[in-house]
C-alpha angles and dihedrals in degrees: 000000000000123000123255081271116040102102136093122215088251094043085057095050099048083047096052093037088237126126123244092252099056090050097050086043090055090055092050082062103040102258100123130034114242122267126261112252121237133192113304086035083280112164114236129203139189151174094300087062100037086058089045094063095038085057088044087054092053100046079059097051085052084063097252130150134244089251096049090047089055087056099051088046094053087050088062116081110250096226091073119134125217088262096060087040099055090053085056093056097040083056087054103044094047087078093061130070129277108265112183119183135207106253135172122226084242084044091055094042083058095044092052092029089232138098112260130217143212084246092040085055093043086054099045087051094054088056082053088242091137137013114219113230134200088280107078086204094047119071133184098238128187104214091200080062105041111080086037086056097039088054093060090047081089099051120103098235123128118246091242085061101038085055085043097049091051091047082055089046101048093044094052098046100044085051088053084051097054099047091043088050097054085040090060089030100053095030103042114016105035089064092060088034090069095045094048105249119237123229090255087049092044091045086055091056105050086047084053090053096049098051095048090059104080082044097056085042093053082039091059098043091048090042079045110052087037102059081043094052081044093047095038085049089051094044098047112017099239117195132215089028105109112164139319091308093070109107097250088066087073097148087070093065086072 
């Protein structure tokens, strides 16, 4: 993978499928953190940044505004690295509809900047990144998914585990979803429900849903990293990591 400063302005754009104009607008707002400069005064760019537009691009999709997306940005810790950040922007994008999108396997090398080959598909697959179709050449590819998978391509993880650890993950989650969903079903809408909301009132709680949802989503990284920090500590008696103030539990800080 690239350093934190191996991109131009135009190579990140190509990578984030974003023109040069909207990047430099967002960093007139705030929304991305300046580039590194490089010899020549050259502007250089990497991963952090990368992560930061395609949650960015999420956060869109979910309807908000440039302004609230400024507010959900200022709530993260500034320290966060793309990894963080792209856990952030899988979460998101897990409350809007799948939309896959038609991709080649040249198509897909340019979008993640790597060579790709037949294992590394095999792998994506298995993270359910792409869907192969009946064009060997032509995948079904989730862009909220792609830069995340292309990142533990290079993590030396077998395949078996890579398909076992998403059956844990998407257990787990849709469980949490359940229960979250009978949680804002039963406690907030039955109670208008049995007095026959109104359009204003319906309007109002379908607003309400939408802006719980980045906090449930901050809420899931931060419950997340901390009962992994708690397991890893278990496992393998780590010293010197005493509880969710230690610096690695950085979601807390939002």
């Amino acid at each position: 993978m690239e350093t934190a400063t191996d991109l131009t302005v135009d190579e990140l754009a190509a990578r984030a499928g974003v023109t040069v104009r909207t990047i430099r607008f967002y960093s007139t707002r705030g929304l991305l953190p300046p580039p590194e400069i490089g010899p020549r005064r050259v502007g250089r760019y990497g991963p952090d940044h990368l992560s930061r537009l395609a949650l960015i691009e999420e956060l869109q999709h979910q309807g908000l505004t440039l302004s609230a997306i400024e507010r959900y940005l200022e709530q993260l810790p500034p320290d966060l690295s793309a990894q963080d950040l792209a856990i952030h922007r899988a979460l998101v994008a897990s409350w809007i509809p799948d939309k896959a999108e038609d991709a080649t396997r040249d198509q897909l090398e340019r979008r993640v900047g790597r060579a790709l080959t037949d294992e590394d598909l095999d792998r994506l697959a298995a993270m359910s990144v792409l869907v192969r179709t009946d064009d060997p050449q032509v995948f079904r590819v989730d862009p909220g998914l792609l830069h995340l998978g292309a990142r533990l391509l290079d993590v030396p993880i077998a395949l078996e585990t890579i398909i076992a650890a998403r059956t844990v993950v998407i257990e787990h989650t849709r469980s949490a979803a359940r229960e979250l969903s009978r949680l804002f079903k039963d406690e907030v809408w039955e109670p208008y429900r049995d007095g026959g909301p109104d359009e204003e009132e319906l309007a109002r709680m379908k607003s309400l849903s939408a802006h719980m949802q980045p906090m449930v989503v901050q809420a899931l990284v931060t419950a997340f990293q901390r009962s992994m920090k708690q397991e890893l500590r278990e496992s393998f008696g780590k010293e010197g990591d005493n509880g969710p103030e230690d610096q690695g539990d950085r979601t807390s800080q939002g």
